[in-house]
Structures are given as structure tokens and as C-alpha cells.
C-alpha positions in Angstrom: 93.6 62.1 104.8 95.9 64.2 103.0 96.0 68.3 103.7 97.9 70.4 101.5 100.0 73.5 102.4 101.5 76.6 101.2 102.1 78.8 104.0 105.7 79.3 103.6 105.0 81.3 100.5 104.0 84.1 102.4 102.8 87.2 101.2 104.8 90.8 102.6 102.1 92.7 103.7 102.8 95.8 105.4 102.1 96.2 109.1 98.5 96.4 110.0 97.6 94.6 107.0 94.0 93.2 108.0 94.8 90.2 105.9 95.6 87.4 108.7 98.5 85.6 107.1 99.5 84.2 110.4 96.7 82.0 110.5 98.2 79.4 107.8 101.5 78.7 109.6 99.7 78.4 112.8 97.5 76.0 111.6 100.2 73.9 110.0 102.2 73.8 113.4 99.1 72.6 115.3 98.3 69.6 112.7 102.3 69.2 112.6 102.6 68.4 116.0 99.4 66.3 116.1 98.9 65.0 113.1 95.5 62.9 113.8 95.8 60.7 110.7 96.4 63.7 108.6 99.1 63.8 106.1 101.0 67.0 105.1 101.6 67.7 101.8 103.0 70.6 100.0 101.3 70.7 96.6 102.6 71.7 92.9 101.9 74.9 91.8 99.2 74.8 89.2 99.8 74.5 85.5 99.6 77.4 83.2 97.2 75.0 81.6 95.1 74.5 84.6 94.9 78.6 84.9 94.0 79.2 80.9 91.0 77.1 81.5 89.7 79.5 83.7 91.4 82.9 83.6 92.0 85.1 80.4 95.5 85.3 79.3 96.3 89.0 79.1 95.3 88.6 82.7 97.2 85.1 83.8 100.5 86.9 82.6 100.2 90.1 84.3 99.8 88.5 87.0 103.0 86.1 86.4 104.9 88.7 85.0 104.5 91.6 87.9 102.6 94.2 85.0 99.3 94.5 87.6 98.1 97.7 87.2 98.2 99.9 90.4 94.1 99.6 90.2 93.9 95.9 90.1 96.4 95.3 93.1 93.7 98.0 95.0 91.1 95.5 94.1 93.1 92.7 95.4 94.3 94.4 98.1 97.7 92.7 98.1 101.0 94.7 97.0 103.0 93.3 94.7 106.0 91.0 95.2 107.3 87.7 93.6 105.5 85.9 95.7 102.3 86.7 94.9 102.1 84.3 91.3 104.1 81.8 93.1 101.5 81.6 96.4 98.7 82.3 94.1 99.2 79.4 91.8 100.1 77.2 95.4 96.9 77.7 96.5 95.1 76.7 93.4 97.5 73.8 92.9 96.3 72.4 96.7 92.5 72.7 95.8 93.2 71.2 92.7 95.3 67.9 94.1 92.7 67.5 96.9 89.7 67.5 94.2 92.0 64.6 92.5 92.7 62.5 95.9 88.9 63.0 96.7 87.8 61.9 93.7 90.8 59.0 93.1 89.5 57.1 96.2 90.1 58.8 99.5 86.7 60.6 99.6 87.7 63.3 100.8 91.1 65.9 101.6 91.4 69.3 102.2 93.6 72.3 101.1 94.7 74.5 104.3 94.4 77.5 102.4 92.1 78.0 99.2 88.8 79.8 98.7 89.9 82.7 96.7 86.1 82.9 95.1 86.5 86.8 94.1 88.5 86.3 91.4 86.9 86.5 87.9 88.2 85.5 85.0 90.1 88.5 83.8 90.6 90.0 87.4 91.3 89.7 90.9 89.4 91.3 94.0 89.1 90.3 97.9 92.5 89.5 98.2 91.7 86.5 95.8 94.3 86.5 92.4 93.2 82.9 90.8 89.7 81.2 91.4 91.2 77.8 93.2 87.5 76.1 93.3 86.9 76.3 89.7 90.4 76.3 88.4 90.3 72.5 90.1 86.9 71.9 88.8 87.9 72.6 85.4 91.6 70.4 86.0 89.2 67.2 87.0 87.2 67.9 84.3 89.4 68.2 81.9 91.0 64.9 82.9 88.0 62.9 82.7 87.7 62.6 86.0 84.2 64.3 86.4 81.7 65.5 84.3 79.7 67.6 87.0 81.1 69.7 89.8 78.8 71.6 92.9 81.0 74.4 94.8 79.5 74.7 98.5 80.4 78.5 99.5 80.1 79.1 103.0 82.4 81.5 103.5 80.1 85.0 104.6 81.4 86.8 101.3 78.9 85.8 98.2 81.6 84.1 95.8 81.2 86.2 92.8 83.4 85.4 91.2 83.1 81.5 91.0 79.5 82.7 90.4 80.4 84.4 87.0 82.8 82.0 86.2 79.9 79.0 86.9 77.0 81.1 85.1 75.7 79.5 81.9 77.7 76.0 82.0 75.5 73.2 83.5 78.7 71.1 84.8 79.1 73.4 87.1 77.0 74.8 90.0 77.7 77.9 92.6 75.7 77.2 95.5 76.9 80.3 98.0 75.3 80.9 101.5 76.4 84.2 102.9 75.6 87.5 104.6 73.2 90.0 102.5 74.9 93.3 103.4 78.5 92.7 103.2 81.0 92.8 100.9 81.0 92.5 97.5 78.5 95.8 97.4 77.1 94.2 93.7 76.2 90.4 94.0 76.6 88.3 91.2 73.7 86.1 90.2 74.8 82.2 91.5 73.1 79.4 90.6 71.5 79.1 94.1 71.9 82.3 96.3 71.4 82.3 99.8 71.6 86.0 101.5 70.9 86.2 105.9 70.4 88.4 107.8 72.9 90.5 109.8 72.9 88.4 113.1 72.3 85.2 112.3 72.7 82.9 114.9 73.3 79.0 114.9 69.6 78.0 114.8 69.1 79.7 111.9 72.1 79.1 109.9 71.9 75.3 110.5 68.3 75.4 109.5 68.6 77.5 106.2 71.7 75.6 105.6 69.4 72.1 105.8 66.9 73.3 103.5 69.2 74.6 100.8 71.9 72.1 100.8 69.9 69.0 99.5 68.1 71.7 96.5 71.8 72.5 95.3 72.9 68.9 95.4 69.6 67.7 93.1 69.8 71.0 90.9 73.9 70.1 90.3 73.6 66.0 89.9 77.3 66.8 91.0 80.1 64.3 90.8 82.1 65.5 93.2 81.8 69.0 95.4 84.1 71.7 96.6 83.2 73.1 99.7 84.5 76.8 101.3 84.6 76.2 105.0 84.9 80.4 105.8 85.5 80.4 109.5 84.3 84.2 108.6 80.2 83.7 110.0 82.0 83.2 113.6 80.4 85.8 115.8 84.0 87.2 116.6 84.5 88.2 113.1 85.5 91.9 112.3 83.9 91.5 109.0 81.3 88.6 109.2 77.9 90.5 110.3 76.6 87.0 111.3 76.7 85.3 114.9 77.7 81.3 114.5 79.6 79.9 117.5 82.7 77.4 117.0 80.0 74.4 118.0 77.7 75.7 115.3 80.5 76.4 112.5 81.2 72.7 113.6 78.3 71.7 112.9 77.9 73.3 109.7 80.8 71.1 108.2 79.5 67.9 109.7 76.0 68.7 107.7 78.2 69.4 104.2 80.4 66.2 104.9 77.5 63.6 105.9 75.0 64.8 103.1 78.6 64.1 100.6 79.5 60.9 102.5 75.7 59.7 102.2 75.8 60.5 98.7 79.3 58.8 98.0 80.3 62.4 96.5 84.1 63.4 97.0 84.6 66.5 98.2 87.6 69.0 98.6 87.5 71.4 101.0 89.3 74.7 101.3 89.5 77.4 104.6 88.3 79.9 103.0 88.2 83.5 104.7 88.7 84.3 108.7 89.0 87.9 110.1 88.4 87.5 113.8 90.6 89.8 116.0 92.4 87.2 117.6 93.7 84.7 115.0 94.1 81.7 117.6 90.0 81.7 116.8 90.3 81.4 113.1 93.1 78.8 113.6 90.7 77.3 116.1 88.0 77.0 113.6 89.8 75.7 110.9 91.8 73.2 112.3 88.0 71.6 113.7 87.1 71.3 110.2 90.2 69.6 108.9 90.0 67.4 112.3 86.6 66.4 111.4 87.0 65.7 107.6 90.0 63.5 108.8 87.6 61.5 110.9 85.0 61.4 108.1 87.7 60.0 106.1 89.3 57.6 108.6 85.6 56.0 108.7 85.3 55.6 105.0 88.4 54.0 105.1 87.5 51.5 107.8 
């Protein structure tokens, strides 16, 4: 299974920055040294092309060009440096590649970044610049390489903006799971909405995430799904507000891959957001759900 990487295009945040950057290197060093049937790739950046299909122009090349406004870099909460359009359009490029593999007959491959589902089409917010799910929806679609796409969002953030950016196009279908009181303040309207409780456990998660999971799969018809594996509803989380343990964010990711793998559906997968205090337990989380989509694939493969 092929994993796609980026984190040497690091961001310069100041310190304290709650922004764990850390987390991607440390998660490519641990699949580095045991790679598990995983294959490392560093992707392309994506295309101007793949960006206009998603992202308004005047916006696009402000962001290429450095010309944010001081407001807009508040709302993404990153401060401007070159690296910002060259990481950005990394990220997208990974999510966009593993759609393709997925779809092009290995089932399934992951991104080790990815998720940025606050950005909109003519701005940023969340510490998310370019929309990575639907920018590589719209790439495979464009290509002829699917007609329908479902993004999974189980990050604990609502995905506003893939939810705008989905709203009104039947191809396309923003299924988000996520915690009713946090952040963003003003929810979009997805095209299947799930908001919990503060507290959620494990139990209750799983269950909600059995009942809603099959309704956005026969609502899409999808032919292929991107799923945001947030290691963010972890009970450690400084800004989660649920209470899923490792096992149960585990086993959320083994309920998204066997209902695709029963369904013959690719999928791409992308980390999606962490903020636990220590950042071994985001790496921890993350790397369990790239180890696990590697087995899903080695047995497809068999």
C-alpha cells in the first residue's frame, strides 16, 4: 500500500504554536523504519488545474503569490512563509494520488497528512489553505475516473468547508460525524450531519457511527470514498470534547474500511486533525490506521 508524505515541507510556526507539526515527521520515521508492506511516497504538488476546480482564482493566487490579507492568515492561523503554497498544494497533491491508486486497483492508500476540510472555496480557516478531499474528488472526476464521490469526516471538527463546497452537486456527498459544541461556532449544512455529545464514549460513537455510515453510502451511490481519520475524538485531546480510546478510534477505521472493502469501493484516507498534549498519542493513533489500511490492502491483494 502506498502512503504519501510531505512532512519535510514544514511550516515555521512560532513557539507555542498549538499546531502539532511534529506529528508528521514522527510518523514517517516510525513507518520508515518498519515499513509493514507500506510504500513511501512523496507526492507531486497539485496542479493549478486540480486547485481552479475547486478554489476561486483571486483566492488560489493570493495564496501562491504571498498577498493573504493579515485577516485571512488569522482565520488560518498559519503565518506566512513560502512554504505555505508549496506544503499546501503537497498535501492536496497526496490525497489526490491516493484517490487515483485506490481507485486504479490497489483499493485502498492513504495520505499521511491531508484533511484540511475548513477551507472554502475562496478562503481558508482551521489551519486548512486548499480543501485536499474535494480538490481529489474533483481531479478523479475530471479524469473519468469516477462519477460519484462520498467524503467520510471523522475528524471532531464538522468539515464546513467540504460541506459548502459539496452542497447542491449530487456527485458529491459530505457525510461528517463530529462533536456539536466545538469549533467551527456556525455549522454548515452537510449532506448528512452527525453532531455528539460532549463526552462521547466508544459505545456510543461506534454505535452512531453503525447506523449512519451505511445511510451515507446508499444516499451517495459513491464510486469511490475519502475518509478523514481525525485522531482528534481521542479522549486525550485538548480540543476534541469527545472520549474515544486508541482501541475504539481503531475500531472506527476498521468499520469505514470493511463496509468499503465489502462494497468493492476505493477509498483514500487522510490523518486528518490531532491535538492531544503529548504528540507520541496522535502519532500513536495515526500510524494504527495506516497499519490497518495496509493490512486491509495486503488481503485484497492476496
Amino acid at each position: 500500500m502506498r502512503a504519501y508524505y510531505c512532512h519535510h515541507f514544514v511550516l515555521p510556526l512560532p513557539d507555542g504554536h498549538r499546531f502539532p507539526m511534529a506529528k508528521y515527521s514522527r510518523l514517517y520515521e516510525r513507518l520508515r523504519d518498519d515499513p509493514g508492506g507500506i510504500e513511501l511516497v512523496e507526492p507531486a504538488p497539485a496542479t493549478l488545474d486540480d486547485l481552479l476546480r475547486v478554489h476561486e482564482e483571486a483566492y488560489v493566487r493570493r495564496v501562491l503569490d504571498g498577498t493573504l490579507s493579515a485577516t485571512e492568515l488569522r482565520r488560518i492561523g498559519f503565518p506566512w512563509s513560502p512554504a505555505v503554497p508549496e506544503r499546501s498544494r503537497r498535501v492536496s497533491g497526496a490525497t489526490l494520488a491516493a484517490l487515483r491508486d485506490a481507485i486504479g486497483g490497489d483499493g485502498v492508500a492513504v495520505n499521511l497528512a491531508g484533511g484540511t476540510h475548513h477551507a472554502f472555496a475562496g478562503r481558508g480557516g482551521g489551519y486548512c489553505i486548499f480543501n485536499d478531499s474535494v480538490v481529489a474528488a474533483r481531479h478523479a472526476q475530471a479524469h473519468g475516473l469516477v462519477r460519484r464521490v462520498l467524503v467520510v469526516d471523522l475528524d471532531v471538527h464538522q468539515g464546513d468547508g467540504t460541506a459548502a463546497l459539496c452542497r447542491g452537486d449530487p456527485t458529491l456527498f459530505a457525510f461528517s460525524m463530529h462533536a456539536a459544541r466545538n469549533y467551527p461556532a456556525v455549522k454548515q449544512d452537510g449532506d448528512l450531519d452527525v453532531a455528539l455529545p460532549d463526552g462521547t464514549d466508544d459505545a456510543r460513537y461506534l454505535d452512531a457511527l453503525a447506523a449512519h455510515l451505511p445511510r451515507a453510502v446508499d444516499a451517495a451511490r459513491p464510486d469511490a470514498v475519502v475518509y478523514l481519520a481525525g485522531a482528534d475524538p481521542f479522549a486525550g485531546d485538548r480540543l476534541g470534547h469527545l472520549a474515544l480510546s486508541k482501541a475504539g478510534l481503531l475500531q472506527r477505521d476498521r468499520q469505514v474500511l470493511e463496509a468499503c472493502r465489502r462494497l468493492g469501493l476505493p477509498l483514500a484516507i487522510s490523518m486528518a486533525g490531532g491535538y492531544a498534549e503529548d504528540v507520541e498519542d496522535i502519532v500513536d493513533i495515526h500510524e494504527a490506521t495506516v497499519r490497518l489500511a495496509a493490512r486491509f490492502a495486503a488481503a485484497g491483494a492476496a
